[in-house]
C-alpha beads as a LAMMPS data file, in Angstrom:
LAMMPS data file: protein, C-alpha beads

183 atoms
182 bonds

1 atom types
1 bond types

-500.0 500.0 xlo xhi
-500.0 500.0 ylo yhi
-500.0 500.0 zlo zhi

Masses

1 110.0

Atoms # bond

1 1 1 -383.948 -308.329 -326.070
2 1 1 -381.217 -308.033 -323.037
3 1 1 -377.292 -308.284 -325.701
4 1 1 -373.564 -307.882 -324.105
5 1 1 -373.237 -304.178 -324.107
6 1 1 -369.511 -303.945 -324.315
7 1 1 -367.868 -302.285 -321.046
8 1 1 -371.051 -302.221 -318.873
9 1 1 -369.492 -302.750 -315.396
10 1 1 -371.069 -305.766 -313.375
11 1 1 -372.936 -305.055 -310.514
12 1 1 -372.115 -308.259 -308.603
13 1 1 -368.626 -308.761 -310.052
14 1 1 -368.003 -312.959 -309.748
15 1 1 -364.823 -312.387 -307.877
16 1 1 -366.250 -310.519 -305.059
17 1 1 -367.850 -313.692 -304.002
18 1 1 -365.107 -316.304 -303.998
19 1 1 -363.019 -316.647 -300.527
20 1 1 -359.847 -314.505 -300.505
21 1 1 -357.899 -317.708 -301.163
22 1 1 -358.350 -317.043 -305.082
23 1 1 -358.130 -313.707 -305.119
24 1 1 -354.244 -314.228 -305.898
25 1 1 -354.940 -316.586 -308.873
26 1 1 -354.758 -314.054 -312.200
27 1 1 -356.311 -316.978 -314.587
28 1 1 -359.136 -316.753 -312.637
29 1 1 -359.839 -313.195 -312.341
30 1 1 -359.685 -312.865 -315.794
31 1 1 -361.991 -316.146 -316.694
32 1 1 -364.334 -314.429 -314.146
33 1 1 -363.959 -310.623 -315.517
34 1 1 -365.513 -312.038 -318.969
35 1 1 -368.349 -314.005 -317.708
36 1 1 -368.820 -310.777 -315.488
37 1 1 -369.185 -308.900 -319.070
38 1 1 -371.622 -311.149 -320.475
39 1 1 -373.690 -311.787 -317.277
40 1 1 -373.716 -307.606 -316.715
41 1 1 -376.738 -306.953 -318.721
42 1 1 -378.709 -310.202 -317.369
43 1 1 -377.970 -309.047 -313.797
44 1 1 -378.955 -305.222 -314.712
45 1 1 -382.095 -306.736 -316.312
46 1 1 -383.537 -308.415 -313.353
47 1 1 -382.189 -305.681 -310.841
48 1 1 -384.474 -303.354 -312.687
49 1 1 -387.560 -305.505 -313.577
50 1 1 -390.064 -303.717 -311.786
51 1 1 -389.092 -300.703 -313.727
52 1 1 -389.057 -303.415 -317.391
53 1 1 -392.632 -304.332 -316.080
54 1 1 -393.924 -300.855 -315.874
55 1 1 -395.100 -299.574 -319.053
56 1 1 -394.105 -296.124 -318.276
57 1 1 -390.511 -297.164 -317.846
58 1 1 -389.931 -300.292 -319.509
59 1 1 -387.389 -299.936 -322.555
60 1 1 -388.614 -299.477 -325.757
61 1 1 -388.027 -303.053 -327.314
62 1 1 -390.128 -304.383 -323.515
63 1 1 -392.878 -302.705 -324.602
64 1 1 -394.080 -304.883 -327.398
65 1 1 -393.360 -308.013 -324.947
66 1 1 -395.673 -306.401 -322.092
67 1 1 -398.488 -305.851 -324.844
68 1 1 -398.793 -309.124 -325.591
69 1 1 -398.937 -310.200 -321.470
70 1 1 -402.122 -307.486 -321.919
71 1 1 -403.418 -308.687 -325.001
72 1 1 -403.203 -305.779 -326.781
73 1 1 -401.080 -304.866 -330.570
74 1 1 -399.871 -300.961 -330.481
75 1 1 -399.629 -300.026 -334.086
76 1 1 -396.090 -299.876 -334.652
77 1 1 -396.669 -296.397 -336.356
78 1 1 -397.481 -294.854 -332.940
79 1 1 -395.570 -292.491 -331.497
80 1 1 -393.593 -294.190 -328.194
81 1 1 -396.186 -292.362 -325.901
82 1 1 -399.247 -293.573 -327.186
83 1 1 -398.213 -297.199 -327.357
84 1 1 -396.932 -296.869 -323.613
85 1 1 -400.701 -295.145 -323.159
86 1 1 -401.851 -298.113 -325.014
87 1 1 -400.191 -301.067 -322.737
88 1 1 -400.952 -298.906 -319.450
89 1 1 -404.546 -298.754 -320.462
90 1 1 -405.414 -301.832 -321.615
91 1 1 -407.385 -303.894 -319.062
92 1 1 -409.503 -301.356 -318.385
93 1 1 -410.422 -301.045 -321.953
94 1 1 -410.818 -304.955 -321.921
95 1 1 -413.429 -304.610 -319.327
96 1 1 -415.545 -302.066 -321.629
97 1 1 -414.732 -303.668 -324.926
98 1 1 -418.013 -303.832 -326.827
99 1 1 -419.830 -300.604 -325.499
100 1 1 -420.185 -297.879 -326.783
101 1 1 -417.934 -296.595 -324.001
102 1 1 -415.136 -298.966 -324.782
103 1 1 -414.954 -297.980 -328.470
104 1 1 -415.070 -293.774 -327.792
105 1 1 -411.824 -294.951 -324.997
106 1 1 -410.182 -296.681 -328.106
107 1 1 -410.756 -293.892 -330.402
108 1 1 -409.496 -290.844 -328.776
109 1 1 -406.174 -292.978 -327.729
110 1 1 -405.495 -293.701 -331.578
111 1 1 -406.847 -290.380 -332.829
112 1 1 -404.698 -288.508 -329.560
113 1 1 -407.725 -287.456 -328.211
114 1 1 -410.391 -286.289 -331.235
115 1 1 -414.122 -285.935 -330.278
116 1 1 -416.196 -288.464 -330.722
117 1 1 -419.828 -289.325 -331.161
118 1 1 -421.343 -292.479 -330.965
119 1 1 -424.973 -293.099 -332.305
120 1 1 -426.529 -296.531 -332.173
121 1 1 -429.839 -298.551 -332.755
122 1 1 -430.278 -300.171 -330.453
123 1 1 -431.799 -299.592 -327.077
124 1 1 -433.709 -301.203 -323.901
125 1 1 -437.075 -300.269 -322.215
126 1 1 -438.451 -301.457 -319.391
127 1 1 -442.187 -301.450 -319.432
128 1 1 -445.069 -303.065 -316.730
129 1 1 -447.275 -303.718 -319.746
130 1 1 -446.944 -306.884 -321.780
131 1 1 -446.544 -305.903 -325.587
132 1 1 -444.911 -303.124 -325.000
133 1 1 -443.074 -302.346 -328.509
134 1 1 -438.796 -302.509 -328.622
135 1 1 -436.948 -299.989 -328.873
136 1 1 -434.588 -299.007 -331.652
137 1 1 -434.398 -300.736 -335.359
138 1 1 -433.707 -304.419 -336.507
139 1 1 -430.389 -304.425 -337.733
140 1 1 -427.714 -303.553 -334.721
141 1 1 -426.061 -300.195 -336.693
142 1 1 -423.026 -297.834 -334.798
143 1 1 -422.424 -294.685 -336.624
144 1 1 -419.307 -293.074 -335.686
145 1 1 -418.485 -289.144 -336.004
146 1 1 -414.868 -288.376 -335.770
147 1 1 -414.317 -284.462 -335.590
148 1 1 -410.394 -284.145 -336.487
149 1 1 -408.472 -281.015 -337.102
150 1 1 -407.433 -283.124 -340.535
151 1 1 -410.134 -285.625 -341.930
152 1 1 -408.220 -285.886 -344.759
153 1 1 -405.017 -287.164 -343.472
154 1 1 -406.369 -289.404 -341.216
155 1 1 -405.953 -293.239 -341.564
156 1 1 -409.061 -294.421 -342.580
157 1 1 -408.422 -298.057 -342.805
158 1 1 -406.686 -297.922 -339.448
159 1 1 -409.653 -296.770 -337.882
160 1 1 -412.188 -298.611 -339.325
161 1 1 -409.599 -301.645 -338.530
162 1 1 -410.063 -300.544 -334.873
163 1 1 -413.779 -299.840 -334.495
164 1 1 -414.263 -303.733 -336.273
165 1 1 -412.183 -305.058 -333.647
166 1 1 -413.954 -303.266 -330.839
167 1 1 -417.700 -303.797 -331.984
168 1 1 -419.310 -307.305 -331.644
169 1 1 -419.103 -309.202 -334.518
170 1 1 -422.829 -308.942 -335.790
171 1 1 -422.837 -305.029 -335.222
172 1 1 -422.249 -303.021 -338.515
173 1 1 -420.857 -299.170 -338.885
174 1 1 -420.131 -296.304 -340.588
175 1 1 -417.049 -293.944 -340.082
176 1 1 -417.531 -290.217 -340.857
177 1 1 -414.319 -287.801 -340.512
178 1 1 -415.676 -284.072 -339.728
179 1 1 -413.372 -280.782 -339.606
180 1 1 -412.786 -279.623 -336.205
181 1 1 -410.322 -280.106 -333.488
182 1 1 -409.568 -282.179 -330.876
183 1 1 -410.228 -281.616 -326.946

Bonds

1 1 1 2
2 1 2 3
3 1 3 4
4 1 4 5
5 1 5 6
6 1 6 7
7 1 7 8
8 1 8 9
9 1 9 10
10 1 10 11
11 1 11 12
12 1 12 13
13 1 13 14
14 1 14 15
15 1 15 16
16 1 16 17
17 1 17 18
18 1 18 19
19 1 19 20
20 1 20 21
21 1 21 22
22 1 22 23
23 1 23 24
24 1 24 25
25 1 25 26
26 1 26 27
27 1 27 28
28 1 28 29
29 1 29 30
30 1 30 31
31 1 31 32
32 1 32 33
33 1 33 34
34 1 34 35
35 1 35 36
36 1 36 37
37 1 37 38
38 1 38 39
39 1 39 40
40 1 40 41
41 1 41 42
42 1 42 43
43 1 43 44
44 1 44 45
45 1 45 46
46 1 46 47
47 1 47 48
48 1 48 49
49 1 49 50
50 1 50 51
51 1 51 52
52 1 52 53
53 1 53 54
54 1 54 55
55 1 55 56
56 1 56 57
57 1 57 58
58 1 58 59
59 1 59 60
60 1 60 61
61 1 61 62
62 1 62 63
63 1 63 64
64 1 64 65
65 1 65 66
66 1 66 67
67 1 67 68
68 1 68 69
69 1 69 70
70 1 70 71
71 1 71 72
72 1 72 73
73 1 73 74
74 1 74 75
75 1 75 76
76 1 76 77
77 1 77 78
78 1 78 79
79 1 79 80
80 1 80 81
81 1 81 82
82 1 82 83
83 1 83 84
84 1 84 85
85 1 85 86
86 1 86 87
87 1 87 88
88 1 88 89
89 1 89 90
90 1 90 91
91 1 91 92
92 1 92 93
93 1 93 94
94 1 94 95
95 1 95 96
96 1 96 97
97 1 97 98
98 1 98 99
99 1 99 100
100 1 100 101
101 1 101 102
102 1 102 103
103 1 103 104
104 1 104 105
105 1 105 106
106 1 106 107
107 1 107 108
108 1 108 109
109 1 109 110
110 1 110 111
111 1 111 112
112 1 112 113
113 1 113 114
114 1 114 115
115 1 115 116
116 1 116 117
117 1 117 118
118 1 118 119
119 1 119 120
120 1 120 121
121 1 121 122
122 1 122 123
123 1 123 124
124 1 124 125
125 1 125 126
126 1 126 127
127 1 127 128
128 1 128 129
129 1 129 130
130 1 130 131
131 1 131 132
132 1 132 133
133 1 133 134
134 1 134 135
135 1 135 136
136 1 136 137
137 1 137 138
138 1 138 139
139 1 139 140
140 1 140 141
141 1 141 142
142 1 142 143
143 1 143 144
144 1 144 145
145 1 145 146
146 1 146 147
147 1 147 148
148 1 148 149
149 1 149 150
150 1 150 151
151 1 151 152
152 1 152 153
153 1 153 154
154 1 154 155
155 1 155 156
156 1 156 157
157 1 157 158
158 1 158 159
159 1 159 160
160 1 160 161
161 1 161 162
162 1 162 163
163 1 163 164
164 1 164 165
165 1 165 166
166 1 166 167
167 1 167 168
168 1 168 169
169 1 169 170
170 1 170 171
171 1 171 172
172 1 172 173
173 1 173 174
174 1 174 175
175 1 175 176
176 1 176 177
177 1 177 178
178 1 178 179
179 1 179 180
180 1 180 181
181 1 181 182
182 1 182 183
């Protein structure tokens, strides 16, 4: 990640810590001048790890490392803003992964915000009298409306990548891209 960046100053140079006894010694200002160079970026690093844990500011090449601590794969196609969105969001979206609510959440972040509606068949009743009939059909069924400004440019296979991997396994679907906009 972290590579010697040629020139970058040390914040803690190695010298400034010895006693002023070896300050005379030009061998070792020099030996200690290059293993300030190549420890510069490792000290940087961890004086700024809050801001390399922080999705909003972590470097570019952090990013992918801090999805993985999240359990979450940005497409690498995404612009930089919508992967950050992506990592920032993520345990939230791990709590509602497999509603209904979960997938819309997942949706509109890949699509940049595109309507969505969700139909299902499924339901729940409550009901005092024994015998009371179910609600909703047999086979668990999602069918999801996209309204983009550009159904036809969309990436079909990426979204109906991302719905399969938000759904429960034994829950089917079918994608439909509409004309309109997004919100």
């Amino acid at each position: 990640m972290r590579t010697d960046v040629p020139g970058l100053p040390s914040p803690h140079p190695l010298i400034d810590l010895l006693p002023a006894v070896y300050l005379e010694h030009d061998f070792l200002a020099r030996f200690l001048a290059a293993l300030d160079e190549v420890l510069a970026p490792v000290l940087l690093s961890l004086d700024n790890l809050p801001a390399h844990l922080d999705p909003r500011t972590a470097p570019e090449d952090f990013l992918d490392w801090l999805a993985g601590w999240v359990a979450v794969e940005p497409h690498e196609d995404s612009p930089p803003d919508r992967r950050r969105a992506t990592v920032l969001g993520a345990v939230g979206r791990h709590r509602a992964r497999g509603t209904l609510h979960g997938l819309a959440e997942a949706l509109r972040l890949e699509t940049g915000g595109a309507h969505v509606e969700l139909a299902e068949t499924g339901g729940t009743v409550w009901s005092p009298t024994p015998g009371t009939p179910l609600p909703g059909t047999g086979r668990p069924w999602v069918t999801v409306r996209l309204a983009l400004p550009d159904p036809a440019r969309a990436r079909r296979a990426r979204l109906e990548e991302l719905i399969a991997s938000e759904l429960p396994a034994h829950v089917g679907f079918t994608l439909e891209l509409l004309p309109g906009g997004t919100r």
